[in-house]
Structure formats: structure tokens, C-alpha cells
C-alpha positions in Angstrom: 9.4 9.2 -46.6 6.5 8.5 -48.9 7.6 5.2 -50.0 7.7 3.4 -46.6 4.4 5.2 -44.8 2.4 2.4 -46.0 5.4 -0.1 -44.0 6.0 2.1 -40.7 1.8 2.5 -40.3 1.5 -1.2 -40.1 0.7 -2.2 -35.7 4.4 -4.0 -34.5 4.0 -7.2 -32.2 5.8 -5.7 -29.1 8.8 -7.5 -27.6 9.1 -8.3 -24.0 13.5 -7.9 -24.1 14.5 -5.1 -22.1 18.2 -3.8 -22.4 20.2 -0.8 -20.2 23.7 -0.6 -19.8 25.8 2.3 -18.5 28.8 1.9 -20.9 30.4 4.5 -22.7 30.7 2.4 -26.0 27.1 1.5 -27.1 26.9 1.2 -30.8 23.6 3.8 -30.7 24.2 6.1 -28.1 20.2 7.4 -27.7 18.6 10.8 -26.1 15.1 11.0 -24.9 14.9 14.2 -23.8 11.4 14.6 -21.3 11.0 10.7 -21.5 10.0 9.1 -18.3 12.2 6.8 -16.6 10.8 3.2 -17.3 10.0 4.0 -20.9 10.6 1.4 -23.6 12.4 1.9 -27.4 11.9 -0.6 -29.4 14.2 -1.2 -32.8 12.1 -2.2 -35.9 13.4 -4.1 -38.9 12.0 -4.8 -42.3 11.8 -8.3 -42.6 11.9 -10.1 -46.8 8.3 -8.9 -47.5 9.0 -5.5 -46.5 6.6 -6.0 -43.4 8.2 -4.2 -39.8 9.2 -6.4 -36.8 10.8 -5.8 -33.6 14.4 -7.0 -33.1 15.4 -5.0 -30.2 14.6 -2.9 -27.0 15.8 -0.9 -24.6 14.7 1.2 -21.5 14.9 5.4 -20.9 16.8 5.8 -18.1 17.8 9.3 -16.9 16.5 10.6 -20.3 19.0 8.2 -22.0 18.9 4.6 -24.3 21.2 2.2 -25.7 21.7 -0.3 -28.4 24.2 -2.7 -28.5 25.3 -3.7 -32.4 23.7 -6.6 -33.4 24.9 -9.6 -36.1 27.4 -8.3 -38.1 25.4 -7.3 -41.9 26.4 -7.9 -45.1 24.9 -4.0 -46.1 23.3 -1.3 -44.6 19.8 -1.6 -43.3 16.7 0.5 -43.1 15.8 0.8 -39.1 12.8 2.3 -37.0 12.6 3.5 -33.7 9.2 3.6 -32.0 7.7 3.6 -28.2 5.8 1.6 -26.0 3.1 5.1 -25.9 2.1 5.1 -29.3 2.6 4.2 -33.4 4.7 7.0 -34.4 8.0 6.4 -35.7 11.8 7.4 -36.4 13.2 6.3 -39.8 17.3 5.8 -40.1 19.9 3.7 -41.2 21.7 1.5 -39.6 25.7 0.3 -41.2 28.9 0.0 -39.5 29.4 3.3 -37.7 28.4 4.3 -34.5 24.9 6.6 -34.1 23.7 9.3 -31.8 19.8 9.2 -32.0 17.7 12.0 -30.2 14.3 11.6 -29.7 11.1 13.8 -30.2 8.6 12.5 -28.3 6.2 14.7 -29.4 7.4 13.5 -32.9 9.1 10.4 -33.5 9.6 11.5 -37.2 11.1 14.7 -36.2 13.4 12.9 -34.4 17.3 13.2 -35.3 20.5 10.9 -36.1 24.3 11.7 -36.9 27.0 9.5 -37.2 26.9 8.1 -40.7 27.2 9.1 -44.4 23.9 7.7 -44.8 22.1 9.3 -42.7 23.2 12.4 -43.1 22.2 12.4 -46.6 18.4 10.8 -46.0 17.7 14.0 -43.5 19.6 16.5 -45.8 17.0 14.7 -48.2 13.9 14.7 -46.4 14.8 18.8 -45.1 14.6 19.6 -48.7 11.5 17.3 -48.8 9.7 19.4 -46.7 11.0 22.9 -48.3 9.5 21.8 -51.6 6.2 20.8 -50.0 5.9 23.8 -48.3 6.2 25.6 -51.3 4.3 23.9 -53.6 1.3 24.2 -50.7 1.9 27.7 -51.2 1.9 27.9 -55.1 -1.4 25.7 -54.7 -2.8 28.8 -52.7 -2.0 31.5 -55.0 -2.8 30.0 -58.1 -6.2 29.0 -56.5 -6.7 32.8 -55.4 -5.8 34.0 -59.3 -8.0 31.7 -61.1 -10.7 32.2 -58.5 -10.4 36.3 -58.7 -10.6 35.4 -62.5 -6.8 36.6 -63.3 -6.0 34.0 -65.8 -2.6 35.1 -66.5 -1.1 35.3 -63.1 -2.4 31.8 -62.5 -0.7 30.8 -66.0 2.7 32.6 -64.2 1.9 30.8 -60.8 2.0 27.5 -62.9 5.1 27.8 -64.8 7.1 29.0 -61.4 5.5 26.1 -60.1 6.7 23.6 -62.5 10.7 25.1 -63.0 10.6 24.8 -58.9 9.8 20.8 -59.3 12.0 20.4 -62.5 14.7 22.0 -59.9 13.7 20.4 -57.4 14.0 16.7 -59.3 16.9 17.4 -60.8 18.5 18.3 -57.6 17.4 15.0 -56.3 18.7 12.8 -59.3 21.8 14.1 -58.5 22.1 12.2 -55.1 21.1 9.2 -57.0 23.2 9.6 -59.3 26.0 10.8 -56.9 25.7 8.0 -54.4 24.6 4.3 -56.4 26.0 2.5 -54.2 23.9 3.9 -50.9 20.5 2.7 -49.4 19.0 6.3 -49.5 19.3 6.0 -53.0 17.2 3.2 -53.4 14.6 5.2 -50.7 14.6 8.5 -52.6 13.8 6.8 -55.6 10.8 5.4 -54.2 10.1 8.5 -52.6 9.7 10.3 -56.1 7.5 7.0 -57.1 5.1 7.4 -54.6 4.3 11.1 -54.5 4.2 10.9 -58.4 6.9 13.4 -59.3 8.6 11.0 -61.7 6.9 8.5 -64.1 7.8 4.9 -63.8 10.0 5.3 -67.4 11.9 8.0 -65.4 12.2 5.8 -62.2 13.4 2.5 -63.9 16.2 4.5 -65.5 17.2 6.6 -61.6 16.9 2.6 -60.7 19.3 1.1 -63.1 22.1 3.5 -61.5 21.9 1.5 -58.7 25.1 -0.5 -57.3 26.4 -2.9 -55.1 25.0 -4.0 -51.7 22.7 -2.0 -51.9 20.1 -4.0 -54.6 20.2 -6.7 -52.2 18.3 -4.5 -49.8 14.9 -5.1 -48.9 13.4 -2.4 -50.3 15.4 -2.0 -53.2 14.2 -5.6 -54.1 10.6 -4.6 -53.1 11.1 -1.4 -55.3 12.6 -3.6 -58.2 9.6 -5.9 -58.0 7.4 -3.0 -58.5 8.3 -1.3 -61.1 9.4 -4.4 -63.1 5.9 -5.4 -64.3 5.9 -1.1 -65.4 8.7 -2.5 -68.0 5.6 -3.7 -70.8 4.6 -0.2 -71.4 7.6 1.3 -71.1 8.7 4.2 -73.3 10.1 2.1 -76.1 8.2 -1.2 -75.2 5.9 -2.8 -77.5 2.2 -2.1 -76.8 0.5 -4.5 -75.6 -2.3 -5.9 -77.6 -5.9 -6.0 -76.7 -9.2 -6.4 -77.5 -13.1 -5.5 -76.0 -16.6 -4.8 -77.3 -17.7 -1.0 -79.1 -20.8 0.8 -78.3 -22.3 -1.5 -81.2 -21.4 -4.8 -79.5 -18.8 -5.7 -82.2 -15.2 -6.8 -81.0 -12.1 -4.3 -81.8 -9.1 -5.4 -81.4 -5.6 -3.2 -81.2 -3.9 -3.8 -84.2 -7.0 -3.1 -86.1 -7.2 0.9 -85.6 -3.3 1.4 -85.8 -2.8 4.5 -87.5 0.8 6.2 -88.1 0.4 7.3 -84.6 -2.1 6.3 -82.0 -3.8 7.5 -79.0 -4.7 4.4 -76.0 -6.9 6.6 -74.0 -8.3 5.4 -70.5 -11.1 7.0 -69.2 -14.5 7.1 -68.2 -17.5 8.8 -68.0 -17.4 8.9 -64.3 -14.1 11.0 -64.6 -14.1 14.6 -64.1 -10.3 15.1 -65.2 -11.2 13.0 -68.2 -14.6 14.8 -69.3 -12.0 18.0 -68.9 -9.4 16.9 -71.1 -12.0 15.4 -73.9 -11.9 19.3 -75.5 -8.5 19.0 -76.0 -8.4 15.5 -77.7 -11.1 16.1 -79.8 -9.5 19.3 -80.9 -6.1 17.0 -81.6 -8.1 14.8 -83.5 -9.6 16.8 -86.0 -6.4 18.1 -86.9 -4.6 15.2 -86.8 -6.5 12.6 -87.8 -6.4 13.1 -91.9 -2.5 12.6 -91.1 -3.0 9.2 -89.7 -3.8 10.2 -85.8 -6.1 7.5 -84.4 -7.4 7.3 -81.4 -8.5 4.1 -79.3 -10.6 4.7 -75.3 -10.7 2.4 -73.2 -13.9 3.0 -70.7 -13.2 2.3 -66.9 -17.1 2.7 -66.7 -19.1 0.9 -64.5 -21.1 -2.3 -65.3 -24.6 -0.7 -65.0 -23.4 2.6 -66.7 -23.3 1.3 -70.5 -26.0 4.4 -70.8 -23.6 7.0 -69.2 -20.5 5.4 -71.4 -22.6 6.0 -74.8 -24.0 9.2 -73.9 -20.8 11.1 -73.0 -19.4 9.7 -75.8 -21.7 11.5 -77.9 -21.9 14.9 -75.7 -18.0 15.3 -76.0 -18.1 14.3 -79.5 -15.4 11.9 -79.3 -15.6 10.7 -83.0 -13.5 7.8 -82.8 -12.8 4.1 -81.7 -14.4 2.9 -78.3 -14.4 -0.1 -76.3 -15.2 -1.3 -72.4 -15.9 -4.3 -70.7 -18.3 -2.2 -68.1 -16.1 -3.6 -65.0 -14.3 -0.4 -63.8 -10.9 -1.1 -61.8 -11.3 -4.8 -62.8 -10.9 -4.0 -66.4 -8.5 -6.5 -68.0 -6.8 -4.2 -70.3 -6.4 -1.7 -67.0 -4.4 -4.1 -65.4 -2.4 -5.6 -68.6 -1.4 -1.5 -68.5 -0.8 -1.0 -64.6 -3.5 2.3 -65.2 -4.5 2.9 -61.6 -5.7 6.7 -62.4 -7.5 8.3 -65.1 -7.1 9.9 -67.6 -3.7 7.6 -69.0 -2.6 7.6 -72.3 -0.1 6.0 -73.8 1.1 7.1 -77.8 1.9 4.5 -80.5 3.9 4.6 -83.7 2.7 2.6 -86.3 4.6 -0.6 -85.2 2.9 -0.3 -81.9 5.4 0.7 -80.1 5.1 3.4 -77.2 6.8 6.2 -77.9 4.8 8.4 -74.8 2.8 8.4 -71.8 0.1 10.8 -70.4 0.7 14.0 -72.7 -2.2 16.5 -72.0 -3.0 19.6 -72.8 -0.5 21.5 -75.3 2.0 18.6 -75.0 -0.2 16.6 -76.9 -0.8 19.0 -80.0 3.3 19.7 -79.7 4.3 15.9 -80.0 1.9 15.6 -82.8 3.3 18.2 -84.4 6.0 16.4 -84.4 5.6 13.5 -85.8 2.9 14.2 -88.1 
């Protein structure tokens, strides 16, 4: 899964304990089929900061592994299962039943598991995973080939197909959230949909609030509580917050000061293709809007020696509204205070300050202002 790539590419310190046994009641009953006699399995934990350690091994004999069960848990636990030949690794998880693990060794993470609930769930999940990243390879292709062969409105049908398979697709997924609070794989599939950006972080605190039980005393569901809890200040419904920087001019803005009945906080920079892409479309939203009290507010992500490049494509877009940047890029202040770690972000105001949406592009944009103007 997404979510823990970053934790099961991290190098292991190998353990030296070496386990067989020939009994017929091992608590993971393990296959290696074309494994070499001699071979060594190690079992992987997460440990409090979500960092992977060895806790167990055990040796392929006759193209079989055991593990004994360990101390008693309080909850389930996310495990890993990797050899002695390389980094690759197995994901599962580990409660109070019995498992049968068999091994790919030319794939440790196409390896299998039965036995539990759990784990039947997490590969039903990650099976479905793959379908929906196989198709939305494919609907990359063909809407490429349509724009490309310059037939606009078959890309525009590729795109909409597109987007109803991922609403589908995430709605079929918040349903085993929603269906099962109290299980780990919750708490993984959420994080999951975090990482591989399918759901925003408003979207993901609310699938995370379902959550019961053991289960938020996890590991990672603690690790995926701590990040999205500093998400919570520009949360739908939070209050904005405030800020201030230097215009083109050298004067000092600050927030409150351009609050209009709605507002547009708009990171970007002149660096930023997406951004230069997307400038059409605001400006168009702004001259319509802005006699009924749209205002508009960028932040630039620009560079410190590109003050010249900031100013110029301000002008060349003709992005007739309030500016301000510090000139420091990813170490922007007001980046950070609003956890922006791509551009373009936007985030819409009412005329209390308070967020009311996030990252509307496009015809979404013109719609919710529509709306409320």
C-alpha cells in the first residue's frame, strides 16, 4: 500500500535468531515454494515511530517456515515478511488467529495470506487496488491519444468515464471504512487514499473519525492521526489563517485587509506550469466576479532571485489583483502555516474568513461562485 512504501523501503538491521520446528500447530504455518533449504524469513514490526525492525526469524526447510505466536497483543498489528536475498517485502496482519503465508520469491508483495478477517479484507483491498490502477493507466493512454490526434471531445468523454470510475471506485472503498471501524485495514486504506491523493485531507479526517476501538491505538493509525491533525487549520469550515508578506511595490498586505464577500488564497508561482495554465481561468473568474465582491489574494512560491520572473508573469497573465511573496520557495512561511506542498492550492473564504473550499479549478470554480455570488 501507498501509505507504508516509504516504511517497508527503509534497510532492516538483520537478526542473528534462527527458528525451525516440525510441529503441526505453528501459529503461521509458511510456504516458500522454490526456496532453498537454509534460507532465512525474517518478521518485521513497526516500532512507536512507525520505523521497521526485526522481531523474529525462521529458516526454509523443505520449502516450508514457521512462526511461533509471540506476546500476547492488546490489538492487531501490521507485520512484514522479508528475506535474507533482498529488500522486497510481504505486508499482513497479524491478531489472534492462525495464518497460512505463501511466499513469492520472485515477489514478496505478491505474496499471499489467509486465515483472518483482516487479511482477507487488506488483499480483497489491494486486488481492487490494482484493477483501478490498471485502468486508470489505460484511460491515461486514450485520453492522451485523443487530445494528441486533436479529437477534443472524445478526450472530454475519456475524462468524465475517468472520473465516475474513481468516484466508484472511492465510494466502494469508504464503504470498508465505514463497514469495518473497528479493523486495522481501515486505518491502512485510509492512508492509502491519503497518499496516492484520491481524497483531500477534509475527506480523510472525516473516513478517520469513523474509526473505533483498538484499533486508534495502532501505530499507524496514531502516525496517520498525527498527520493529518495539523491539516485541521485549514479545514473546510476552519478559520483561515491570517497572514501577511510584501507586494510587488514593497508595501506589507496583510489577510484581513483584501477580504472581500468571498476570497481566493491562491499559491503559485511563476516557475509553475499547472499554475501559468490555470491563470486563464482565474482571471476570467475575476472579471466576472469581482464587481460582486470576489477578491483574490497569490501567494508566490517564487524563488529568491526570481523577483523579475514573479513581476513579469504577473503582468503577462494579467492577474489584476492582490500579490505578495517572501522570494523563498518551499520555505515560504505562509506555505507551511497552510501545509501547501503542491501548486497550484487554493483555498476560498467567506467574508468571516472562513474556508468554505479547497483547490476548485477549472469550471468548479466559476460554478461555486455562481453560487454564492
Amino acid at each position: 500500500m501507498r501509505f507504508l512504501l516509504p516504511i517497508v523501503a527503509l534497510l532492516l538491521i538483520i537478526s542473528c535468531k534462527t527458528e525451525t520446528s516440525n510441529d503441526n500447530t505453528h501459529f503461521i504455518e509458511g510456504t516458500a515454494p522454490g526456496v532453498y533449504n537454509g534460507m532465512r524469513v525474517y518478521m518485521n514490526k513497526l516500532n512507536s515511530t512507525n520505523n521497521p525492525m526485526i522481531i523474529d526469524t525462521a529458516v526454509v526447510m523443505n520449502e516450508k517456515f514457521y512462526f511461533e505466536q509471540g506476546e500476547k497483543k492488546d490489538f492487531a498489528e501490521v507485520r512484514f515478511l522479508s528475506m535474507e536475498t533482498g529488500n522486497d517485502r510481504m505486508i499482513f496482519i497479524e491478531g489472534d488467529e492462525p495464518l497460512k503465508i505463501t511466499l513469492n520469491q520472485d515477489s514478496l508483495w505478491a505474496s499471499s495470506v489467509t486465515g483472518s478477517e483482516e487479511n482477507r479484507i487488506l488483499y480483497d483491498f489491494r486486488a481492487d487496488q490494482a484493477t483501478y490502477q490498471k485502468r486508470t493507466n489505460e484511460f491515461k493512454t486514450a485520453r492522451g491519444n485523443a487530445y494528441r490526434s486533436g479529437d477534443q471531445q472524445k478526450g472530454d468523454d475519456v475524462t468524465k468515464t475517468w472520473m465516475d470510475a474513481e468516484e466508484a471506485y472511492k465510494n466502494e472503498v469508504f464503504n470498508i471504512v465505514k463497514s469495518n471501524p473497528n479493523k486495522l485495514v481501515s486505518s491502512m486504506i485510509i492512508g492509502d487514499l491519503v497518499n496516492s491523493k484520491l481524497i483531500d485531507t477534509d475527506k480523510a479526517l472525516e473516513l478517520f473519525n469513523v474509526l473505533e476501538g483498538d484499533v486508534k491505538e495502532t501505530a499507524i493509525t496514531k502516525s496517520l492521526e498525527s498527520y493529518l491533525t495539523k491539516f485541521t487549520t485549514t479545514a473546510i469550515g476552519a478559520k483561515a489563517p491570517l497572514f501577511e508578506g510584501k507586494t510587488p511595490d514593497g508595501d506589507v498586505l496583510k489577510l484581513e485587509n483584501v477580504l472581500g464577500k468571498v476570497t481566493l488564497i491562491d499559491f503559485w508561482a511563476s516557475w509553475c506550469g499547472p499554475c501559468r495554465r490555470e491563470n486563464p481561468n482565474v482571471v476570467r473568474a475575476y472579471k466576472e466576479y469581482h464587481d460582486k465582491g470576489f477578491n483574490i489574494i497569490s501567494v508566490s512560491l517564487d524563488r529568491q532571485n526570481a523577483e523579475a520572473a514573479w513581476k513579469a508573469a504577473i503582468e503577462k497573465d494579467e492577474m489584476d489583483w492582490y500579490h505578495i511573496s517572501r522570494l523563498m520557495h518551499w520555505q515560504d512561511p505562509i506555505a507551511k502555516l497552510y501545509n501547501v506542498s503542491s501548486i497550484p492550492a487554493t483555498f476560498l473564504l467567506d467574508e468571516n474568513g472562513v474556508i468554505i473550499a479547497k483547490d476548485l479549478r477549472g469550471q468548479a470554480l466559476h460554478n461555486k461562485l455562481a453560487e454564492l455570488l
